[in-house]
C-alpha positions in Angstrom: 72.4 79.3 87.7 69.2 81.6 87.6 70.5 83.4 91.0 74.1 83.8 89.7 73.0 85.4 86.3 70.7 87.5 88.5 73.3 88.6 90.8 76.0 89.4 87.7 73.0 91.5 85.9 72.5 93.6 88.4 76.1 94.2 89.3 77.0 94.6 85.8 74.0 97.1 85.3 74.7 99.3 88.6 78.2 99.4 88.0 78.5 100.8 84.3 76.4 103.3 85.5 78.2 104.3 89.1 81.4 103.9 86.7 80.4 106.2 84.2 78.9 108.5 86.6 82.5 108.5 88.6 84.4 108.9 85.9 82.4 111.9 85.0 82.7 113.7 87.7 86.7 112.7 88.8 86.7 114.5 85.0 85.9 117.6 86.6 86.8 117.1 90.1 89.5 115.2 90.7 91.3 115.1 87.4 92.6 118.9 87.4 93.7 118.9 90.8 95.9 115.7 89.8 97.5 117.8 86.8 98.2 120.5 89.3 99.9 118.1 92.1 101.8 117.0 89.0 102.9 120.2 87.8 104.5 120.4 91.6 105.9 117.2 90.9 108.1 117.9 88.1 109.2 120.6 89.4 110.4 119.0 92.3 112.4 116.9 90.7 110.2 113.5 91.6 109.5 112.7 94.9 108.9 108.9 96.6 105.4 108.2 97.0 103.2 105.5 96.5 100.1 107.0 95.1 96.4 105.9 95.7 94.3 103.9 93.1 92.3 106.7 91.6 87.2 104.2 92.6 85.9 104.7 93.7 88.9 103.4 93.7 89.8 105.8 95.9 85.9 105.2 94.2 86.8 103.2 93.5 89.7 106.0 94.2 88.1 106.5 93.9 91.0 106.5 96.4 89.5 103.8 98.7 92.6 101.5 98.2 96.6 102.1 97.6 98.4 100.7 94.5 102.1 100.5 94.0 103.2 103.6 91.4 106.1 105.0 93.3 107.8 108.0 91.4 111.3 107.6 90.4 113.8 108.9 92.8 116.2 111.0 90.6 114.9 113.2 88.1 117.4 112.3 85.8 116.1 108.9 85.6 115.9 107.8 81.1 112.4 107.8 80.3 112.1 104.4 78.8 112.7 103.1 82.9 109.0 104.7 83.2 106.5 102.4 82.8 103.7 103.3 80.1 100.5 105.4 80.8 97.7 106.9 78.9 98.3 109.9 77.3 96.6 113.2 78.3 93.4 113.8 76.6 90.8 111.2 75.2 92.5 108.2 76.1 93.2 109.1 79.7 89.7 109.5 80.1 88.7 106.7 78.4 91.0 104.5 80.2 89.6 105.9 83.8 86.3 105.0 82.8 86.9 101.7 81.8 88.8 101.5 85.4 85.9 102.8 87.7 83.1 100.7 85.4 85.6 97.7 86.5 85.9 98.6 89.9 81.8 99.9 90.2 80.8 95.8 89.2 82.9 94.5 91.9 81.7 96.9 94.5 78.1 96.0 93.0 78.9 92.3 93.4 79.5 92.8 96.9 76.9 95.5 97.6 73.9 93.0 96.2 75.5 89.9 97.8 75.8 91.0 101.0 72.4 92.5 100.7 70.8 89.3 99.5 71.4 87.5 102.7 69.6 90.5 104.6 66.2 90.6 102.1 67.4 92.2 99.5 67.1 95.7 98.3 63.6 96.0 96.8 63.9 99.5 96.0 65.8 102.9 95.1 65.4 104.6 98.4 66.5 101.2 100.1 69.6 101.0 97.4 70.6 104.4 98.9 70.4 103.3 102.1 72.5 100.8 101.7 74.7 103.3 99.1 75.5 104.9 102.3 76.7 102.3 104.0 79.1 101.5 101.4 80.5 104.5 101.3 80.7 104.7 105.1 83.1 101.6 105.0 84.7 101.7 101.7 85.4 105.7 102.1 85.0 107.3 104.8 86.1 105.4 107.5 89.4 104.2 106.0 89.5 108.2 104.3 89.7 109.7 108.0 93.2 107.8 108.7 94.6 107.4 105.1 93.2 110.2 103.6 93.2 110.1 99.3 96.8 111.3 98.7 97.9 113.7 95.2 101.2 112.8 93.6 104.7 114.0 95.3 103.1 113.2 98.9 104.7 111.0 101.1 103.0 107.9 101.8 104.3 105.3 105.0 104.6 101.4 103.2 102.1 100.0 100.6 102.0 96.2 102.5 100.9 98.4 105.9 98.6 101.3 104.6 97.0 97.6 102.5 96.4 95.6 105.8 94.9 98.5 107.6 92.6 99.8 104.7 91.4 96.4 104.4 90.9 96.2 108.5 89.1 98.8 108.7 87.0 97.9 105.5 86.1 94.6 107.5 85.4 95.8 111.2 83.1 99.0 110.1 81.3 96.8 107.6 80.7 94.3 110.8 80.2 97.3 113.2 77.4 98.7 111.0 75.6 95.4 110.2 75.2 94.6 114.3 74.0 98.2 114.5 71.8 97.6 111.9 70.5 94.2 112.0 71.1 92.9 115.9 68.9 95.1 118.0 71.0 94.3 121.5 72.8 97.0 123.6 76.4 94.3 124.1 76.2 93.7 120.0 75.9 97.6 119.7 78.3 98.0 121.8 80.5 95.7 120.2 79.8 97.4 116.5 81.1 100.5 118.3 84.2 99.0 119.3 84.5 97.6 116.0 84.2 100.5 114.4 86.3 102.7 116.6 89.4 100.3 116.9 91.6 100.5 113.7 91.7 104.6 114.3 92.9 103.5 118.1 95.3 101.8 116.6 96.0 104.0 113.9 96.9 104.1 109.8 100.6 103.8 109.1 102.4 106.8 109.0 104.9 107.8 106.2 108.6 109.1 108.4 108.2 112.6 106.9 104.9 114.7 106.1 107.6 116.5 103.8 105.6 118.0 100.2 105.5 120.6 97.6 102.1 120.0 97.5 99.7 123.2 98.9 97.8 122.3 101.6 95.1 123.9 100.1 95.2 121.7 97.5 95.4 118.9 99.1 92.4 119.7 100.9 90.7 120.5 97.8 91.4 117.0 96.4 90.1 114.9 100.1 87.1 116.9 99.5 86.3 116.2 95.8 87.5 113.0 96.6 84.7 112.5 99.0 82.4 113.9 97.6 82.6 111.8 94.5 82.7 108.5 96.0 79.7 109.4 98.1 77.4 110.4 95.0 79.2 107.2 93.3 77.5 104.7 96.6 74.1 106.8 96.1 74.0 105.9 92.4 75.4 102.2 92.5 72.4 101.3 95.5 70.2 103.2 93.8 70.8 101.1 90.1 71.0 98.0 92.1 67.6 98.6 93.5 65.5 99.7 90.7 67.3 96.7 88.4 66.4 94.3 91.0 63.2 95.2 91.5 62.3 95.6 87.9 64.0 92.1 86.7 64.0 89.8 89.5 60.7 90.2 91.1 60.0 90.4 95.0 63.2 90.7 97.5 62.3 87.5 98.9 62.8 85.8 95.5 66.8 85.8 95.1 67.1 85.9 99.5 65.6 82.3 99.2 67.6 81.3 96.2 71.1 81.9 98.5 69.3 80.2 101.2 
């Protein structure tokens, strides 16, 4: 019981933070380029798309993962068909941050659970470390086929750009642990393989790359995008290590507890 309320403290600590601090920053980042993609929106008329979850998600949006909010497909579709959403202002911020503090405890749950079975992070600089390669597999990996997507662009099907996010989550986060922890050159070439395959194989493809969107400002949005989910992986390693090493002792403490 000691090791699970241990675990949650952390995770709940290191995530309001990384939350807040994401939300923050999509505030000025990400969040005006959104309002632009929708002006082009609108004035197409609506246009199919599934959009990305907005973490981390993709951060946490932060744009790491796709949710199903396809735009209606006539613009004279009633308004009460739409399905509600914050309003502009206050409460669409408040709601984001409430949204990325969510998503910033499960990726802390993860990050320190994952970590406990290696030692544990004992410290800041180790916490960024591990920050890194978070945001490695939870971002940029998965960002260099399905890259974070602005309203009114096409997208190929939710079930496929799902199963492929989530491959490649799992074989970069398994390519980077042999790398890291299994000093052998057929593991390391196995983590290479691992890490190299799903873009082989590569992310689902929408049948037309058809948008009003600029590409300017699309590539404005991949880069804020980035950009914020990497300074949200610094921050939620970093938390995680000084609250563990302040409140739980030595980083052999909770390792031998899960053993």
């Amino acid at each position: 019981m000691n090791l699970f309320r241990n675990v949650v403290f952390i995770a709940a600590i290191a995530g309001l933070v990384a939350g807040v601090a994401l939300a923050c920053m999509q505030a000025f980042a990400t969040v005006p380029l959104i309002l632009k993609a929708e002006v082009y929106e609108q004035a197409g008329g609506g246009h199919q798309h599934e959009h990305a979850a907005a973490p981390a998600a993709n951060a946490t949006s932060t744009d790491a993962m796709s949710s199903a909010a396809p735009a209606p497909t006539e613009a004279a579709a009633p308004a009460e068909d739409e399905g509600w959403a914050p309003a502009d202002g206050f409460e669409r911020f408040a709601f984001s941050v409430l949204a990325n503090i969510v998503t910033g405890i499960g990726f802390a749950l993860v990050l320190v659970a994952v970590s406990e079975f290696a030692g544990g992070i004992g410290n800041w600089r180790q916490g960024v470390f591990w920050g890194l390669a978070g945001f490695a597999a939870f971002t940029l990996a998965p960002g260099l086929g399905l890259p974070p997507e602005l309203p009114a662009m096409p997208a190929a099907d939710l079930t496929e750009r799902q199963i492929w996010w989530w491959a490649t989550v799992a074989a970069t986060a398994a390519g980077l642990g042999l790398i890291a922890f299994r000093k052998s050159l057929p593991l390391a070439i196995l983590a290479v393989a691992l890490i190299v395959a799903p873009h082989i194989v590569g992310a689902p493809q929408p049948n037309s790359f058809e948008t009003p969107i600029p590409e300017g400002l699309h590539h404005q949005f991949v880069v804020a995008v980035t950009v914020t989910n990497l300074v949200f992986w610094l921050v939620l390693g970093a938390v995680v290590g000084v609250v563990r090493g302040r409140f739980t002792g030595t980083a052999t403490g909770l390792r031998d507890s899960f053993a």
